[in-house]
C-alpha positions as YAML, in Angstrom:
chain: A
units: angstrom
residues:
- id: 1
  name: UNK
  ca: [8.89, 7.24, 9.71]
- id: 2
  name: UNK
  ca: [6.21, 5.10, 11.76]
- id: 3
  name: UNK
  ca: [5.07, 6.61, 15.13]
- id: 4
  name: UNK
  ca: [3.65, 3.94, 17.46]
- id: 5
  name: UNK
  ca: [-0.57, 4.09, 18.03]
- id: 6
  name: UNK
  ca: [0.26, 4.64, 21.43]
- id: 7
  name: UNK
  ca: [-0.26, 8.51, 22.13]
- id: 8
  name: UNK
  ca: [3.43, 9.31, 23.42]
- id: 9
  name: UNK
  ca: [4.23, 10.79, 26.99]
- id: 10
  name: UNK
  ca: [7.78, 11.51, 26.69]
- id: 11
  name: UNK
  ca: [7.97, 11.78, 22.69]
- id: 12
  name: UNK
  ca: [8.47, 9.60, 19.60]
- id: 13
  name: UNK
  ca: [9.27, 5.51, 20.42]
- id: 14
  name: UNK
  ca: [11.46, 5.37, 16.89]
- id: 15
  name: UNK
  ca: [15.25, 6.01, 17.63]
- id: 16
  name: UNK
  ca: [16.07, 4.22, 14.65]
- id: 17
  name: UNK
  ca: [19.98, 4.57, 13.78]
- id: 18
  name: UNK
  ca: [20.59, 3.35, 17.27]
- id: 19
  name: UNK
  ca: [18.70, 0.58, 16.86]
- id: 20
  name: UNK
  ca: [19.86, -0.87, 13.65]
- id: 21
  name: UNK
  ca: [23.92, -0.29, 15.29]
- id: 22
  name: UNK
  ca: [23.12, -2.27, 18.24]
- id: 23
  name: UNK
  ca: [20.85, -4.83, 16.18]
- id: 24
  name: UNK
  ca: [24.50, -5.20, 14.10]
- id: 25
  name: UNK
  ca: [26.42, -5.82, 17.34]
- id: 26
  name: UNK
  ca: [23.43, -8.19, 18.53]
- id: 27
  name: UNK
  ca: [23.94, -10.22, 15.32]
- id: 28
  name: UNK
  ca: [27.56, -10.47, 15.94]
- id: 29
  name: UNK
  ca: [27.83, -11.19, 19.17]
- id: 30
  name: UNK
  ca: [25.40, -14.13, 17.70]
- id: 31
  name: UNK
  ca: [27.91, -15.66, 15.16]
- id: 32
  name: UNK
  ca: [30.75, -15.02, 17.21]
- id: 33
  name: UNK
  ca: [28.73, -17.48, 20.22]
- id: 34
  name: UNK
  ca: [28.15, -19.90, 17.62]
- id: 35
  name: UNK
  ca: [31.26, -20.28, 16.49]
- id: 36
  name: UNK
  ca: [32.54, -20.79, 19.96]
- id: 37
  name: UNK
  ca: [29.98, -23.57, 20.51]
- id: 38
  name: UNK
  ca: [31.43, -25.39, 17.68]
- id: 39
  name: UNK
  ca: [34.80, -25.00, 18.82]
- id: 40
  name: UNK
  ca: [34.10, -26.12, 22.08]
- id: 41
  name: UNK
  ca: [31.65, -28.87, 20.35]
- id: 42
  name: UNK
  ca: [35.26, -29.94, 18.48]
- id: 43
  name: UNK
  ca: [37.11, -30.06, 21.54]
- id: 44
  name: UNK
  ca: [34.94, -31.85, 23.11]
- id: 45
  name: UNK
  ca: [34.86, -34.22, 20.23]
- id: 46
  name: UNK
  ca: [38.62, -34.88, 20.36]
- id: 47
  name: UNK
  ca: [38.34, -35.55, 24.07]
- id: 48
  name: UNK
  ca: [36.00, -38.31, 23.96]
- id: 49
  name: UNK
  ca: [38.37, -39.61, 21.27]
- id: 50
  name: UNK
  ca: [40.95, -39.55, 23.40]
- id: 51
  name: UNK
  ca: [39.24, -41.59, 25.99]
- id: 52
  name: UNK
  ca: [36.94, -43.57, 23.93]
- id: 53
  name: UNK
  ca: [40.51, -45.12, 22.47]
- id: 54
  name: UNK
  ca: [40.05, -48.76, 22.55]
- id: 55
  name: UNK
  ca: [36.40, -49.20, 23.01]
- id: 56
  name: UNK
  ca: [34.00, -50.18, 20.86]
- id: 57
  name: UNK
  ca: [31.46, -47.62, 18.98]
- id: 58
  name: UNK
  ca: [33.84, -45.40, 19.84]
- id: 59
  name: UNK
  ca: [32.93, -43.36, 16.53]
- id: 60
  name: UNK
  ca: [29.48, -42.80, 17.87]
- id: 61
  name: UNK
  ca: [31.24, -41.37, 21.44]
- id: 62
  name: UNK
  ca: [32.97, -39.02, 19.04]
- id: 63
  name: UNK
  ca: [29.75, -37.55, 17.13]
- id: 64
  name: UNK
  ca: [27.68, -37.24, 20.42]
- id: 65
  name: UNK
  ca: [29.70, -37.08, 23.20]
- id: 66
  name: UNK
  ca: [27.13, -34.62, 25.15]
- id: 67
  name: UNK
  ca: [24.59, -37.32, 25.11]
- id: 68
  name: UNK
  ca: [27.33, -40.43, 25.90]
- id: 69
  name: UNK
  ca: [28.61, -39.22, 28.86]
- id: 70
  name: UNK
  ca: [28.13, -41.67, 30.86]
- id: 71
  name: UNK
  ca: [29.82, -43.79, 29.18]
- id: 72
  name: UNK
  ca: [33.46, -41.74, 30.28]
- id: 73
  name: UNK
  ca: [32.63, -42.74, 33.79]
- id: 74
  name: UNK
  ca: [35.82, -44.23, 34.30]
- id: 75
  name: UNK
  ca: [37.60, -41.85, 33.11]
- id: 76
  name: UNK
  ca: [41.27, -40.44, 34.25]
- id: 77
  name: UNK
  ca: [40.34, -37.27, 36.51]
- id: 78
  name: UNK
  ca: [42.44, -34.37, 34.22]
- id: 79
  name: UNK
  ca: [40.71, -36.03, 30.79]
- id: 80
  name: UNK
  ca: [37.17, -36.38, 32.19]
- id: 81
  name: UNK
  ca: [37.84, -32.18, 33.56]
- id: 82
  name: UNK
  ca: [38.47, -31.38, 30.45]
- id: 83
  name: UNK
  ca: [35.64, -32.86, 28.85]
- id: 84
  name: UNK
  ca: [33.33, -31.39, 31.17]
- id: 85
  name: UNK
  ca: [34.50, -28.09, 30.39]
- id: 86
  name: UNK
  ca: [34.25, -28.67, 26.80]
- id: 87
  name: UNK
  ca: [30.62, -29.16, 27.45]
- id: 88
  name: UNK
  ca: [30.59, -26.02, 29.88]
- id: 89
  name: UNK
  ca: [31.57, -24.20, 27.23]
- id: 90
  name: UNK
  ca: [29.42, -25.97, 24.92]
- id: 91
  name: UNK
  ca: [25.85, -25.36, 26.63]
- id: 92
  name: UNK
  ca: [27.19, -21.35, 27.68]
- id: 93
  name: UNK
  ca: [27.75, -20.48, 23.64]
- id: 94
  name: UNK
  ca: [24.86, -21.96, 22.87]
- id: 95
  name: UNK
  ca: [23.01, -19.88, 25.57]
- id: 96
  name: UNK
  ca: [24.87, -16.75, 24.75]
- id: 97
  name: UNK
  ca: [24.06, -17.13, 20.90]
- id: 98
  name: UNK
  ca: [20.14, -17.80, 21.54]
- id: 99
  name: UNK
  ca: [20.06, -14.16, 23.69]
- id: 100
  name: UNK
  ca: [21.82, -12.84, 21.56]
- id: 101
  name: UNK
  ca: [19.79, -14.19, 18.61]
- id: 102
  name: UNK
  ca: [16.33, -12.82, 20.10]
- id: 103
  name: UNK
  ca: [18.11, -9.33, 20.69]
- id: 104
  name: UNK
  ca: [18.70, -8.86, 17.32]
- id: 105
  name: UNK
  ca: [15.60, -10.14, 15.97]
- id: 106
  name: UNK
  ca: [13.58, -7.73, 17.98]
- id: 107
  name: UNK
  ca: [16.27, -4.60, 17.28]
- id: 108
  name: UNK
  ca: [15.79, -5.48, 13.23]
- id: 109
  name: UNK
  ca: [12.32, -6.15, 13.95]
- id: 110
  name: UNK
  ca: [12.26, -2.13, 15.75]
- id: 111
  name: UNK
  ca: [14.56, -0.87, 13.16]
- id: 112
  name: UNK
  ca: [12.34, -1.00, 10.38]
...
């Protein structure tokens, strides 16, 4: 067992077994976000099918629809909601999975 440098005022800084079970939860919380943000990534992929039907480069609208936006501008109002909540959904996983990501690198990082 490592104790910190620092002289301790309320006792030892390792809690280890704690840390490596929340570390574990940290992780999956991780892979669970992620795989959310490529389901929602999918979705959102199908919906810009759906309303890039017709058009041209409409393969390109399919592969990077967050970045062609834009382009749906004239959109029906129900397919251009749900798109937009695709990419809601999108940018929250991702955001989710990076905090959750630096959680458990610091709890594995404490745990050993």
């Amino acid at each position: 067992m490592t104790l910190s440098p620092i002289r301790p005022s309320c006792g030892q800084t390792y809690t280890g077994e704690a840390q490596t079970v929340a570390a574990g939860a940290a992780a999956f919380i991780t892979w669970l976000a992620l795989a959310g943000a490529l389901a929602s990534f999918l979705a959102g992929a199908v919906f810009s099918a759906r309303i890039a039907a017709g058009r041209p480069r409409r393969w390109l609208a399919v592969l990077v629809w967050p970045l062609v936006m834009t382009w749906f501008t004239g959109a029906a109002g129900e397919q251009a909601a749900r798109l937009n909540k695709a990419l809601v959904a999108f940018i929250a996983c991702l955001m989710i999975a990076a905090a959750a990501w630096s959680a458990a690198a610091n709890l594995h990082r404490f745990a050993r």
